[in-house]
Structure formats: structure tokens, C-alpha cells
C-alpha positions as CSV (number, residue, x, y, z in Angstrom):
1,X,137.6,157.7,204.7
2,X,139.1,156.2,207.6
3,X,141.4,159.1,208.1
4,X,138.5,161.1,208.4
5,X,137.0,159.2,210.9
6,X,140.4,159.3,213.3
7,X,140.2,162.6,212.0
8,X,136.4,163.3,213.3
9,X,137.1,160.9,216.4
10,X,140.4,163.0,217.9
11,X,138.3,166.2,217.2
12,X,135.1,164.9,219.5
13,X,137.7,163.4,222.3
14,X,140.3,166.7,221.8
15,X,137.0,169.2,222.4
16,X,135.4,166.8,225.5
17,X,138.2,166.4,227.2
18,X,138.8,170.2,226.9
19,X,135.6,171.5,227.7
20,X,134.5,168.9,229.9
21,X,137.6,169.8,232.2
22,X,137.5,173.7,232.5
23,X,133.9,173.1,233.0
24,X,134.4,170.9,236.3
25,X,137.9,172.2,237.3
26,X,135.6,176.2,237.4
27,X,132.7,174.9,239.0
28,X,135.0,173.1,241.8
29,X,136.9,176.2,242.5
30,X,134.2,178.9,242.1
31,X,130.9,177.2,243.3
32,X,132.9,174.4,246.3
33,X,135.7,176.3,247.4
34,X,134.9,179.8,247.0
35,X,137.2,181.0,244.6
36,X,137.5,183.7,242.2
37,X,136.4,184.0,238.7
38,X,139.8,184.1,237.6
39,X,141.6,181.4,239.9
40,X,138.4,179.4,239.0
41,X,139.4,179.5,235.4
42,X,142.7,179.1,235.9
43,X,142.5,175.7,237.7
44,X,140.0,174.7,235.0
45,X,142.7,175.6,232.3
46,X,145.3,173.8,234.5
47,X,142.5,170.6,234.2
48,X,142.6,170.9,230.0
49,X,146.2,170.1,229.5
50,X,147.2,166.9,228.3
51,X,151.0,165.8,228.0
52,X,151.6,164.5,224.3
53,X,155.1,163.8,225.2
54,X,154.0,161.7,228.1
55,X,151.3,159.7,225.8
56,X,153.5,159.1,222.5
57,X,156.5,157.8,225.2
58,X,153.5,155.2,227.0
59,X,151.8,154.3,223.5
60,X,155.4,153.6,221.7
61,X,157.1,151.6,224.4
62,X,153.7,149.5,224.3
63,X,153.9,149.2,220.6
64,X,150.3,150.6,220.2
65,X,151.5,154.4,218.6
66,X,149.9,153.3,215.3
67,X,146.9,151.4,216.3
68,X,143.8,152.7,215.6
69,X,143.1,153.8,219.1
70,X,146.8,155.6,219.3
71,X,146.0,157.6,216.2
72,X,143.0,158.9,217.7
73,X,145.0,159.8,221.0
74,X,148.0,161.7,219.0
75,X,145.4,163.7,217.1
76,X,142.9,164.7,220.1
77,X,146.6,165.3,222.3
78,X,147.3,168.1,219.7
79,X,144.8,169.6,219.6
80,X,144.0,169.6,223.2
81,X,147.7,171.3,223.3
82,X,146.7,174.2,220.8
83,X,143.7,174.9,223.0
84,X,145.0,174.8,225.7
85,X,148.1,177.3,224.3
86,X,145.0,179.4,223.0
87,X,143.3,179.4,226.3
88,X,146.7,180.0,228.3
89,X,146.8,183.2,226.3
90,X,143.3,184.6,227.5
91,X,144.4,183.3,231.2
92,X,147.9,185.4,230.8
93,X,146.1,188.8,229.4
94,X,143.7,188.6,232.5
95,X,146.4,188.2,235.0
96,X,148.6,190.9,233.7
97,X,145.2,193.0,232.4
98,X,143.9,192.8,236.8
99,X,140.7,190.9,235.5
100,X,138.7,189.3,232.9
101,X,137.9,191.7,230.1
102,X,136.3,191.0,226.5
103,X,138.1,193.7,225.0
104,X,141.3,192.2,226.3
105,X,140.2,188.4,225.0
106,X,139.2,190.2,221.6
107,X,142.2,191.6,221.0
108,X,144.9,188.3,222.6
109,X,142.1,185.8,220.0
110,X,142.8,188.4,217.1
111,X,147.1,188.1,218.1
112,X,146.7,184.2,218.9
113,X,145.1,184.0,215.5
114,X,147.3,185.7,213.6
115,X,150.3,184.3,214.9
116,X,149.2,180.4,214.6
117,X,148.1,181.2,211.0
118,X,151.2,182.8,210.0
119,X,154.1,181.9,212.9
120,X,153.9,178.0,211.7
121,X,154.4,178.9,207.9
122,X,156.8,181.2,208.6
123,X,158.8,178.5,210.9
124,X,158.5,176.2,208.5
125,X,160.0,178.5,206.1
126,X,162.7,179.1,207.9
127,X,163.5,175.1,208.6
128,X,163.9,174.8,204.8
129,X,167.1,177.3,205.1
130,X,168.4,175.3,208.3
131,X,167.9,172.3,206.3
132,X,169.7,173.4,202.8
133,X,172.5,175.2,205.2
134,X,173.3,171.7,207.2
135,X,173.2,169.7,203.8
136,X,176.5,171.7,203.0
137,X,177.4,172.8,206.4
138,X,180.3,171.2,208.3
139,X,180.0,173.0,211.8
140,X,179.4,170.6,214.4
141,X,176.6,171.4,216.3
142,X,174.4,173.6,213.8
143,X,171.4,171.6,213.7
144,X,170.4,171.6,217.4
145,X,171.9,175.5,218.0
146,X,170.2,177.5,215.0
147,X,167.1,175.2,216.1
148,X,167.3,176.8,219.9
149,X,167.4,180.1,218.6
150,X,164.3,179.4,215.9
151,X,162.5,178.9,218.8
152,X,164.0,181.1,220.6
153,X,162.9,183.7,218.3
154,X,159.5,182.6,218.2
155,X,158.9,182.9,222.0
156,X,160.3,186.6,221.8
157,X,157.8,187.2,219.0
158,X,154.9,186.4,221.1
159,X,155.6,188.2,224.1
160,X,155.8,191.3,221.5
161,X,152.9,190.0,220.7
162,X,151.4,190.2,223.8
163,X,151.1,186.4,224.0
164,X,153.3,184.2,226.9
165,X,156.5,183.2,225.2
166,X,155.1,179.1,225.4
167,X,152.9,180.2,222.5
168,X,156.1,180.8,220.3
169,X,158.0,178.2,221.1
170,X,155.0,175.9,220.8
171,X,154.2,177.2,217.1
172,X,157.9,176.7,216.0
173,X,157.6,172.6,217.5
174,X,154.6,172.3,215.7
175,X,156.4,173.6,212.3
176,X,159.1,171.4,212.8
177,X,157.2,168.4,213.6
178,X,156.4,165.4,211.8
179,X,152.3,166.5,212.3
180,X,152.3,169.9,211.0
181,X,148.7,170.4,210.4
182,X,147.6,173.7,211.0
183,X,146.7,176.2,208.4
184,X,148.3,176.3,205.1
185,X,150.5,173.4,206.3
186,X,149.1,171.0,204.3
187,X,150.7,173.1,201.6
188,X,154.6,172.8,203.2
189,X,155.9,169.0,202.6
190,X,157.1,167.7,205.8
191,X,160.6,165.8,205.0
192,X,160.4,163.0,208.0
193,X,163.9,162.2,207.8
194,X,164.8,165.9,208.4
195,X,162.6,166.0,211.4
196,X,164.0,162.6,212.9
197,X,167.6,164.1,213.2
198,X,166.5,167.8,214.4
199,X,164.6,165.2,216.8
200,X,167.3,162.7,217.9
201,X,170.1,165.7,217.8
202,X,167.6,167.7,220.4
203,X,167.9,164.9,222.9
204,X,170.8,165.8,224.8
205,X,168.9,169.4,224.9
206,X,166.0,168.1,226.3
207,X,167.6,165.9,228.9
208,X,170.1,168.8,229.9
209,X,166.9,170.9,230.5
210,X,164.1,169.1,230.9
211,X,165.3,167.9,235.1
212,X,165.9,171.7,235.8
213,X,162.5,172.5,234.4
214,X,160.9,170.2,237.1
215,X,163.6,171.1,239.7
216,X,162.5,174.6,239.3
217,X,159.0,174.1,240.0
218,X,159.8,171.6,243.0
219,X,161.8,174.4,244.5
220,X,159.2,177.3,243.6
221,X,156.8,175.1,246.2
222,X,157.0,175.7,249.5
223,X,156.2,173.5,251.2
224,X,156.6,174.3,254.7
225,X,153.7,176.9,254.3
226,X,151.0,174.9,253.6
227,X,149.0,173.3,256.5
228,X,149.0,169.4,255.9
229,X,146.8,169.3,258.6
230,X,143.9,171.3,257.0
231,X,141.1,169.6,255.4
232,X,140.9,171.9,252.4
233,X,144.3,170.8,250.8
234,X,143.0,166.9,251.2
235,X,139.5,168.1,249.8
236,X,140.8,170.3,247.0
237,X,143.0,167.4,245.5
238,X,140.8,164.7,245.6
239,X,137.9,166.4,244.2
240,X,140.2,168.0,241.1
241,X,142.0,164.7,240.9
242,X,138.7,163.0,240.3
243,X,137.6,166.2,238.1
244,X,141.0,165.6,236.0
245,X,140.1,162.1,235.5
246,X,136.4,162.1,234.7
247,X,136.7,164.6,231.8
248,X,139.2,162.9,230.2
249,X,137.7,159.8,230.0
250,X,134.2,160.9,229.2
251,X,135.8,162.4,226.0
252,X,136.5,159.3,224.7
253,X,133.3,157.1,225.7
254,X,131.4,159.5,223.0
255,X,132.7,158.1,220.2
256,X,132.0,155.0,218.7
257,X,134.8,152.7,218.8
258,X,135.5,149.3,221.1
259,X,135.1,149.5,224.4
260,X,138.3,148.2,224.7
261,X,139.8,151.0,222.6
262,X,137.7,153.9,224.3
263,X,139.2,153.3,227.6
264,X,142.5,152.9,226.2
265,X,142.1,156.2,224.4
266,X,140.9,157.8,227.6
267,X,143.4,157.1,229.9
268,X,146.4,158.4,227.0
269,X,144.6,161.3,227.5
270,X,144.7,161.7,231.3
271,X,148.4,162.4,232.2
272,X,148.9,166.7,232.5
273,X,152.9,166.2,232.5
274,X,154.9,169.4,231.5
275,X,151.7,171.5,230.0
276,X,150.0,171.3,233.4
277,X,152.7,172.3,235.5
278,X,153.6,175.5,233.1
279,X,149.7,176.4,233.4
280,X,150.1,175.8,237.5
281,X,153.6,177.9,237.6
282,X,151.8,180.9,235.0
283,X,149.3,180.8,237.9
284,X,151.8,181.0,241.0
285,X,154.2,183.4,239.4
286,X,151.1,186.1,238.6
287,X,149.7,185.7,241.9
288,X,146.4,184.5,241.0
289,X,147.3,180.9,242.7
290,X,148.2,180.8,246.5
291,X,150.8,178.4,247.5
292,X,147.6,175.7,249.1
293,X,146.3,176.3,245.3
294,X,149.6,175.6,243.9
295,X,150.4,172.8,246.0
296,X,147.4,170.7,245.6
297,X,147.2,171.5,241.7
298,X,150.9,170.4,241.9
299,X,149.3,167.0,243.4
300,X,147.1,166.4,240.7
301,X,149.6,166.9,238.1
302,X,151.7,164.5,239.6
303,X,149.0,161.9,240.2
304,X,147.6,162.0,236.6
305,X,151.2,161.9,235.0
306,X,152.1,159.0,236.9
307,X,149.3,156.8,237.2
308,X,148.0,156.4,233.5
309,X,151.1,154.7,232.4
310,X,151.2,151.9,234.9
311,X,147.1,151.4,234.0
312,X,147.7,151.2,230.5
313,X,150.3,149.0,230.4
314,X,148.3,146.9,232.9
315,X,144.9,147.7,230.4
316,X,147.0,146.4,227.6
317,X,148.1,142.8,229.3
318,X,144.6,142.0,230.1
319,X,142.5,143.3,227.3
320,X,145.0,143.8,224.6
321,X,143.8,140.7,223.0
322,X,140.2,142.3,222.3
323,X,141.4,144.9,220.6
């Protein structure tokens, strides 16, 4: 029963502090600032992304990962990930497609479906053969290359698919992780050990990678062509900023839990981290953001990835004893 209720609690905070965001991030761009449809729903998809890397790194070093309140955080994270994936894909067919079209969505829901039903199992298939091949293997280095080009694989798929390659790569994580949970997973035993050394042999991976990632958006920013001086750039990122914030946290004051451990709950769920800035870069490199846009949703990202974890940890000193 109580699983069920973190269960039912990370579904009400995951779909708030989706909804709640595209809601206010579209309304902000189409009805203050006088934006299209389409950059209007792209800055509200932008405002739906929550970092799960960025919340399991705060909740662990605080200790907090398997309270009650950081269950309910890793769930609603997930989720809010797949969505936002899901929602990604729409944005990506409308770019390329010139425009919003149902016939378009229809037909990038039916792919998106299809390939999250199926992709996952067929990933996880796959990491039983990686797994039986390393147990007798004695190539150094196996694990962490035939893992690159599993997911690899997966990106390629979906672009054949019609999807962004992100959706791939994020169905092959989600197979390999210690949370698979999407269809027919429950079926597929997830060995924990197995996942622990794909993860710790991935970590000289991700740090080789993960700088040049965020290099590579710095220098895709110019910022020489934005007008610091002009009141729309100030006014945009203050108002999303406060957008960003709002919808996260109203998520998690729904539920019924301390008040304490609702606050706690919604600022894990504020920082945008990676998943923000690869919705903000989909946006720049298909034209449909400007470089102002870009800039200030580049602010915002920054903002709610770096404040959260110095309030939390601040939260947790004062009112840690309530919870």
C-alpha cells in the first residue's frame, strides 16, 4: 500500500509539474510577448523538463534518496522525463513538418508509442547478451563500449523512426537502469549489481562528454548579438524564471504529505539541467528560437539548475528535524 501511494503521489506531482509548466511557459510567450504558436510551445516544453541526474546527485549527497519525500521525487522525475521525451517528439515533427499539424502528432504519438512499448524490452533483451558475454569475456573495456553502441543504436532507430535520436538513447537508459518500469518491464528482472558496474564503468564516459556537451551550447550562444540593454531580455527571464518555479512547486503542494516534505519534494523538482538545455538547443538549431529566445531560456536553465541545490541543502539544516 504504501508503494502505491508514492506511486499515486509521483504520478499527481510528475503530471502538475508537467502541465502546469507548458501551460504558463505558452501563455507567457504567446499571450505577453507575442510569440508564435510554435515558439510558444516550445518554451513551454523547455519549462517541463526536470533534471533527474541533477535531483538523485542533491538528494544522495544529503542522504535523503530513500526518504519518503525522495521516493516521490525519483518517481515524478521519470516520468516528467518520458513526457517531456514524448512531448519533444511532437515539438521536433512540427519544426521539421513547417507547423503544427494533427496528422503529423497522430502519426510521431502512434511511432513514440510503439517504440517506448517495444524499444525498452528489446534493450533490455539485448543487456542480457552484454551481460552473459562480459561474464566470460576478458576484453578490457567491453562493458562501457558495446553499451555506447546499444545506445548508439537506439538513437539511430528513432530518427528512422521519425523521432529525435534523444528518444533512443533515452529508451535504452531506461532499460538499463535500476527503475525500468515501463511496459512489460515489470516482466524483465532488473539484476542491480549488473546495472551498478555498466553505471560506475560509464563514469569516465560521462565526465569525458558530459563538459563538451555544455561547452557546446555555451559556444552555440552568441552572445554579442543580444541587446543587454533591452527590456525584453530582463522581462522574458524573470517572468519564465518565476513561471519555471511556480509550476514546479505547485505540483507537489497537491498532495497530501508534510509540509515539510512538500516543499522539499518541490524544489527536487525545479532544476531543468541537461533535459532543458537539449529542448532550448532542438529549438535554436530548427530556427524556431531566436538567439534573445535562446539566451534568456539559457538563463532560466541556469538559474533553476543552480539554485535548488543550495535551498535544499539549506531547507534540510533548518527543517530536516520535522520531517
Amino acid at each position: 500500500k504504501r508503494l502505491v501511494r508514492t506511486g499515486v503521489k509521483s504520478f499527481v506531482v510528475a503530471i502538475a509539474g508537467f502541465v502546469l509548466p507548458l501551460i504558463f511557459g505558452f501563455a507567457l510567450g504567446y499571450w505577453v510577448f507575442d510569440l508564435s504558436v510554435l515558439v510558444s510551445l516550445f518554451i513551454g516544453g523547455t519549462l517541463t523538463a526536470t533534471s533527474i541526474g541533477i535531483t538523485v546527485r542533491v538528494l544522495s549527497d544529503l542522504k535523503r534518496q530513500q526518504a519518503p519525500e525522495g521516493q516521490i521525487v525519483l518517481g515524478a522525475a521519470v516520468l516528467d522525463d518520458v513526457l517531456g521525451v514524448v512531448l519533444l517528439a511532437l515539438l521536433y515533427e512540427f519544426s521539421i513538418g513547417g507547423g503544427i499539424s494533427v496528422l503529423n502528432a497522430g502519426k510521431v504519438l502512434t511511432f513514440v508509442g510503439a517504440f517506448f512499448v517495444l524499444a525498452p524490452v528489446a534493450a533490455k533483451l539485448i543487456s542480457m547478451i552484454i551481460k552473459r558475454i562480459d561474464a566470460v569475456s576478458e576484453i578490457p573495456g567491453l562493458l562501457p563500449t558495446t553499451i555506447v553502441a546499444l545506445v548508439l543504436f537506439f538513437a539511430w532507430l528513432a530518427h528512422a523512426l521519425g523521432a529525435p535520436e534523444l528518444l533512443g538513447g533515452f529508451a535504452a537508459g531506461l532499460a538499463l537502469s535500476r527503475r525500468f518500469f515501463l511496459p512489460l518491464g515489470i516482466a524483465l528482472r532488473t539484476d542491480e549489481s549488473f546495472a551498478h558496474r555498466i553505471e560506475e564503468q560509464m563514469k569516465p564516459i560521462v565526465h569525458l562528454f558530459t563538459p563538451i556537451f555544455f561547452v557546446f551550447v555555451g559556444l552555440s550562444l552568441n552572445l554579442r548579438e543580444i541587446d543587454w540593454g533591452s527590456p525584453f531580455i530582463w522581462g522574458f527571464s524573470l517572468s519564465l524564471l518565476i513561471a519555471a518555479i511556480i509550476g514546479k512547486l505547485v505540483g507537489a503542494l497537491l498532495i497530501k504529505e508534510p509540509w515539510t516534505a512538500r516543499w522539499v519534494i518541490g524544489m527536487a523538482m525545479i532544476p531543468r539541467g541537461e533535459v532543458g538545455l537539449i529542448f532550448s538547443e532542438l529549438g535554436r538549431i530548427s530556427d524556431i528560437f531566436s538567439n534573445e529566445i535562446y539566451a534568456g531560456m539559457v538563463i532560466v536553465i541556469a538559474l533553476t539548475t543552480l539554485m535548488p541545490p543550495f535551498v535544499l541543502k539549506w531547507f534540510y539544516g533548518r527543517y530536516g528535524n520535522r520531517m
